[in-house]
C-alpha positions in Angstrom: -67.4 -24.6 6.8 -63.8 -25.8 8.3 -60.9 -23.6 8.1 -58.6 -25.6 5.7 -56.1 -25.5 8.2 -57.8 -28.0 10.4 -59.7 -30.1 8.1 -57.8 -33.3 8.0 -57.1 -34.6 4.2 -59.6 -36.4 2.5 -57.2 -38.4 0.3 -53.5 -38.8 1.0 -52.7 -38.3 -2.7 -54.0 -34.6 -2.3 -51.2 -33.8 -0.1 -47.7 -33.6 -1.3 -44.4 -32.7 1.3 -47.3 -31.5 3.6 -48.7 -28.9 1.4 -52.2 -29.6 0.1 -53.3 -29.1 -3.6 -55.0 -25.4 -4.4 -57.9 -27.0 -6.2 -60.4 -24.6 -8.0 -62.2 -24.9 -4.8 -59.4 -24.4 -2.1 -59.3 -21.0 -4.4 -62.7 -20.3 -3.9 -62.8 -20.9 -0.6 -59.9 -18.6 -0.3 -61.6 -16.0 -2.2 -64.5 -16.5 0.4 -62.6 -15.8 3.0 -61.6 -12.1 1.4 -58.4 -12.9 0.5 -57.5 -11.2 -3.0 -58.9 -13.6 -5.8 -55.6 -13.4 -8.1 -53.6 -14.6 -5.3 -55.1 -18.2 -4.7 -55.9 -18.1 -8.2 -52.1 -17.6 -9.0 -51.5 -20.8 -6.6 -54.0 -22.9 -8.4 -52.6 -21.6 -11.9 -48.7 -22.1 -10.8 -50.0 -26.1 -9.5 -51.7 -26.5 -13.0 -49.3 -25.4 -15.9 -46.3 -26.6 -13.5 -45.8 -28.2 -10.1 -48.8 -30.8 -10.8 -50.1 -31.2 -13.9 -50.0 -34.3 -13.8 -52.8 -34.7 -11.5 -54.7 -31.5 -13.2 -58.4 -33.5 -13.0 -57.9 -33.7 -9.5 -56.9 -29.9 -9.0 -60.5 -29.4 -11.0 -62.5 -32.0 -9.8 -64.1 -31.1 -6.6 -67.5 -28.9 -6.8 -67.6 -25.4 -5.0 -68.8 -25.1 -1.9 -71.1 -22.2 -2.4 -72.5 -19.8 1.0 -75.5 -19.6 1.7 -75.9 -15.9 1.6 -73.5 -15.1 -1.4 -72.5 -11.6 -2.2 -72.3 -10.5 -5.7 -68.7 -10.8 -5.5 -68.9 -13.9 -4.7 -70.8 -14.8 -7.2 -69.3 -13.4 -10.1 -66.0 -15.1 -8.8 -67.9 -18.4 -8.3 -69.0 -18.2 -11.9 -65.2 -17.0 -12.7 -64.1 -20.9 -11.1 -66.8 -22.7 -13.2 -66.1 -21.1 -16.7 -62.1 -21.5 -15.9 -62.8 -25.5 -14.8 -65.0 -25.7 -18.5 -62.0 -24.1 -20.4 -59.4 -25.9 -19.0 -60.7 -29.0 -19.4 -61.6 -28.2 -23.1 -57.5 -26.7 -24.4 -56.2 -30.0 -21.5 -58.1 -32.3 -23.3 -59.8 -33.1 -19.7 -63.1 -34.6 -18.6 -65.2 -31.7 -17.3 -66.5 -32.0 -14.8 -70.6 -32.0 -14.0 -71.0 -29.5 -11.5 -68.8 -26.9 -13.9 -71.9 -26.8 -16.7 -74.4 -26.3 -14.0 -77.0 -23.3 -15.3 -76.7 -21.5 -11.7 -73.1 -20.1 -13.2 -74.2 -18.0 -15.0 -74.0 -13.8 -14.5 -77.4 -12.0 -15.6 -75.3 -9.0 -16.3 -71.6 -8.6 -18.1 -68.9 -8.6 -15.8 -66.0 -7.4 -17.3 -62.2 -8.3 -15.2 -58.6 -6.2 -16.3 -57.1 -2.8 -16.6 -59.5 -0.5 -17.5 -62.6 -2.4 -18.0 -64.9 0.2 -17.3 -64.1 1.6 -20.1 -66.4 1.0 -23.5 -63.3 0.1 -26.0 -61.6 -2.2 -23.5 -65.1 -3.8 -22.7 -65.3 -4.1 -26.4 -61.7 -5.4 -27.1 -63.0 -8.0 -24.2 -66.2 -8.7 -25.8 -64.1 -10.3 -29.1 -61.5 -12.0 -27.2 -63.2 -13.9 -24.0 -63.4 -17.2 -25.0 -66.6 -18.8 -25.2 -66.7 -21.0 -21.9 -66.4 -17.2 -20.1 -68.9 -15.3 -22.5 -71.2 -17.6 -22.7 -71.7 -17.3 -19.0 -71.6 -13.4 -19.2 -67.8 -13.1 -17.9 -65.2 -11.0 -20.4 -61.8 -11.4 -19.2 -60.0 -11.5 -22.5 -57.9 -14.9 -23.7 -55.1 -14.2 -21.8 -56.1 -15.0 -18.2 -54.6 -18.5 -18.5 -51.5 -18.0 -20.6 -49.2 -20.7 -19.5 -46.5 -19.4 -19.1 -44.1 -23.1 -19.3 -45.4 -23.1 -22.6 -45.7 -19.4 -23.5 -43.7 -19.0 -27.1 -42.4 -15.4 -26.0 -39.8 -17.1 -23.3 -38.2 -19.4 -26.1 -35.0 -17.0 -26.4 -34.5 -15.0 -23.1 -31.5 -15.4 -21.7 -31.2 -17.5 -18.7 -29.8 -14.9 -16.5 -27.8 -16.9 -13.0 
């Protein structure tokens, strides 16, 4: 695989003032690489809700590229991508993607992601809150993983402070 650093665009329009887009699988590649998932996650989520939604099928559109020998981290994170892509698309009234519903991401076992999740009433709190493109694929991560904040109701009122 090429470093994203050297890999010349594929598409002029996916580069914007020299910075390319953080699609779902620039973040996975990233997460590949070891760096911390929330971080290229948090890029992707911040070009999504803000910076470029207006080009939020292309930020989704490209399939993962998925290693060879893939960890169980890896894994669980790849499945992570593909359940977020399937729920996006569903509250953005977006075409989903194909390679998203593939039946390779899917988890055998729960995984459960947040603050305390090893613990049996958190799981359980998780368990009736994950919505369905996640649990159906055996991911709990509660409904709040992609709260947008631009259109989060609890900012209407705060005081714009200069």
């Amino acid at each position: 695989m090429i470093a994203r650093e050297q890999a010349e665009p594929v598409e002029n329009e996916m580069m914007h003032i020299g910075a390319s887009y953080q699609t779902v699988q620039h973040s996975f590649e990233d997460i590949c690489a070891g760096e911390d998932p929330w971080i290229p996650l948090g890029k992707f989520m911040h070009q999504f809700f803000g910076e470029y939604k207006e080009n939020r099928e292309k930020l989704l559109e490209d399939p993962l590229q998925l290693p060879k020998q893939m960890t169980t981290d890896q894994l669980h994170w790849a499945v992570f991508c593909a359940a977020s892509v399937e729920y996006l698309c569903g509250k953005y009234h977006l075409s989903c993607p194909t390679w998203a519903l593939h039946p390779q991401y899917h988890l055998e076992a729960p995984w459960y992601l947040g603050i305390g999740a090893n613990l049996p009433h958190v799981q359980a709190k998780l368990r009736t809150t994950t919505p369905e493109e996640f649990s159906k694929r055996n991911v709990f991560c509660g409904d709040r993983t992609f709260r947008n904040k631009y259109e989060y109701e609890g900012r209407r009122g705060r005081r714009n402070i200069a």
